[in-house]
N, C-alpha and C positions, 0 to 999 in steps of 0.2 A: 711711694705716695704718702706724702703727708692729710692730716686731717684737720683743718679750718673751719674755724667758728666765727660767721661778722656779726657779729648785732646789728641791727640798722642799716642790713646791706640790700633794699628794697631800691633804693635812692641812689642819687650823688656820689660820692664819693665811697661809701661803703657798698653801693652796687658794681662797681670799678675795680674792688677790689673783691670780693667775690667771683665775678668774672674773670682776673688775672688767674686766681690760684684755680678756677674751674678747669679754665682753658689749659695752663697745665698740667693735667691732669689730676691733681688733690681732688681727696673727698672735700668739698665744702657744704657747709650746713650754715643759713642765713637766715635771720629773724626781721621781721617788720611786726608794726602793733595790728596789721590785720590780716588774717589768714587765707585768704585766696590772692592776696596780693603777693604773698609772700610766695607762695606756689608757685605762679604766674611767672614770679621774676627768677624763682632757682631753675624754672623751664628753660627760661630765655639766655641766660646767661651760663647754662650746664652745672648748677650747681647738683648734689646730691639732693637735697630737701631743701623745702621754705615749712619754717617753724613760725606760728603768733606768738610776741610777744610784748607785752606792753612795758616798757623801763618805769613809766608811771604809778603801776600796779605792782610794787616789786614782792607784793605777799604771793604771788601768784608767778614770779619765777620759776620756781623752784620743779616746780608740778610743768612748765611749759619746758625745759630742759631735759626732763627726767629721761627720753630716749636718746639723748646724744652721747656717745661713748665717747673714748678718747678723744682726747684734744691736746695737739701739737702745737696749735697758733688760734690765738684770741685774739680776735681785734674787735676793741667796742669804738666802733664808729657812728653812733646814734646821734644822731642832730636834732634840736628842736631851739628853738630862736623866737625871742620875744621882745619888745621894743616896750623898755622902761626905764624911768628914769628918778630921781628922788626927788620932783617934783610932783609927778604923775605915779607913782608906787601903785604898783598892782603888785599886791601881796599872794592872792593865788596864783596869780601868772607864774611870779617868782617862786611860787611854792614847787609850783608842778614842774618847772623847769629843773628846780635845783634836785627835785625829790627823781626826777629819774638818771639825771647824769651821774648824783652822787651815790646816793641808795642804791638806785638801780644798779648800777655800775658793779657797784661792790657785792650786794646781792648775787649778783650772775657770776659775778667768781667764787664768791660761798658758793652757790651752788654747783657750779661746773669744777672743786676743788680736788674731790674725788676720782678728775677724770682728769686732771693733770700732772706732769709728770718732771723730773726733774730737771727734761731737756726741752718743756713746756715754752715758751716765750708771750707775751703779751704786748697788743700796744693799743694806751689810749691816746680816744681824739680829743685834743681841744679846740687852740685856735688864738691868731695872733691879736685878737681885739684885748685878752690879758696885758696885753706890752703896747697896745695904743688904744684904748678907748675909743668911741664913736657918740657921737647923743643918742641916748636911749637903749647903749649896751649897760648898764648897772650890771644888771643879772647877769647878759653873756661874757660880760670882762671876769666877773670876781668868779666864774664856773670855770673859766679856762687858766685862769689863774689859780683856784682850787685841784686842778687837775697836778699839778707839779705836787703838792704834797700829798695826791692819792699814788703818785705812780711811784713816789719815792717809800710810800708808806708800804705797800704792796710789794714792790723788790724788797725790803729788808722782811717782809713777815714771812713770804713765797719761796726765799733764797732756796738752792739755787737756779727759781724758777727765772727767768729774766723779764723785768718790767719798761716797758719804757714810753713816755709822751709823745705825741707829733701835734705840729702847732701850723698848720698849713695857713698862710695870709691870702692874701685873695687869690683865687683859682681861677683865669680866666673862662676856662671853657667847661665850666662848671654848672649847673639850672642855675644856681642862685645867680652869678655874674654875668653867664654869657650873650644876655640882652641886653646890659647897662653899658654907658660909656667911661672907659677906663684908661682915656687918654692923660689924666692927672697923675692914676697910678703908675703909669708904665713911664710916666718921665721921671717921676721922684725913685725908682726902682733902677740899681745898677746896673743891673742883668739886661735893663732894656725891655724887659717882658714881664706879663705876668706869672704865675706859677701855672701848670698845667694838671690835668686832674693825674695823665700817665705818671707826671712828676713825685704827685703824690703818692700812687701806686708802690713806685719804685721805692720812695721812703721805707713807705711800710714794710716793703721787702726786707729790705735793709735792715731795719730796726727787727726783723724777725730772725732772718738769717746770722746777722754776726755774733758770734757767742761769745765777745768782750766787750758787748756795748749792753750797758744796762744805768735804770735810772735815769737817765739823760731826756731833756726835753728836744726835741730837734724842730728846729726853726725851717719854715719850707716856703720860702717868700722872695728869692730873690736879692736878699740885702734889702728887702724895702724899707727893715726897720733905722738904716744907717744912715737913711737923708730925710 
């Protein structure tokens, strides 16, 4: 039995994977920024614990982690999404956005350093709007595209912890997507389909499991970025 840390696994895709390693039987331990939500969802899904933690507030990490022991697999899959653009510049928007993916991010591995180990693995989430833009991703392009040189920064400091990126493009049966219509995506998309949220799951397995895959960003889109 391994032991699994999601950040941000209340929701979406980090609640997906929380569930996967639960249902396995791993300890998992999952964070959202509020505390009976977070309970609520390690119930539902058979995690071990739901921990508060806000990525936002990253002085106050440190103290929201302090009873998690060992940690086998880290996955920060924390999402928060803001529509700006450098016409329209919302400067706190952009604050609070960048200050929890990146701060936060790194934070929670300062913090959780002491409890990982040499055959540790991590994976962050980005996301494929770094490789296409959209109007009004400023923020969420240049964070997902920041993310490659935190994960590449982390494998060389961590060594030999193993660090690696996942950049999922649109997920169709995902909250965020699976009410829109996606008949533009799925024709410009090779595969024919969208990416699936299991798809993702599996990813992350992947990226946790293979002990010669490190540093690498993995694309999880279908080919959509090829037409």
């Amino acid at each position: 039995m391994s032991s699994v840390v999601v950040v941000g696994g209340t929701s979406g895709l980090g609640k997906e994977v929380a569930r996967f390693y639960a249902g396995r039987g791993d300890e998992v331990v999952l964070t959202g920024r509020d505390a009976g939500r977070a309970a609520a969802v390690a119930k539902e899904t058979g995690a071990a614990r739901g921990l508060a933690l806000d990525l936002s507030r990253p002085q106050e990490i440190k103290d929201a982690l302090a009873e998690v022991g060992r940690v086998d697999s880290l996955v920060l899959a924390a999402v928060a999404r803001d529509h700006n653009s450098i016409d329209t510049y919302d400067m706190e928007a952009a604050r609070h956005l960048l200050t929890m993916k990146f701060v936060g991010y790194t934070q929670t591995v300062h913090a959780l350093r002491d409890r990982l180990h040499d055959d540790s693995a991590l994976v962050v989430f980005g996301g494929q709007a770094k490789e296409r833009p959209y109007p009004g991703a400023l923020t969420v392009a240049t964070m997902n595209a920041g993310v490659t040189g935190l994960v590449r920064a982390l494998a060389t400091e961590l060594a030999p912890i193993r660090v690696n990126g996942l950049h999922p493009g649109i997920v169709g049966d995902s909250p965020q997507w699976k009410d829109k219509p996606l008949d533009a995506v799925v024709d410009r998309t090779p595969t024919g389909r969208t990416a699936t949220m299991a798809d993702v799951v599996d990813a992350v397995d992947f990226l946790l499991r293979n002990r010669s895959v490190n540093g690498i960003d993995l694309a999880v889109d279908g080919g959509w970025l090829l037409r």
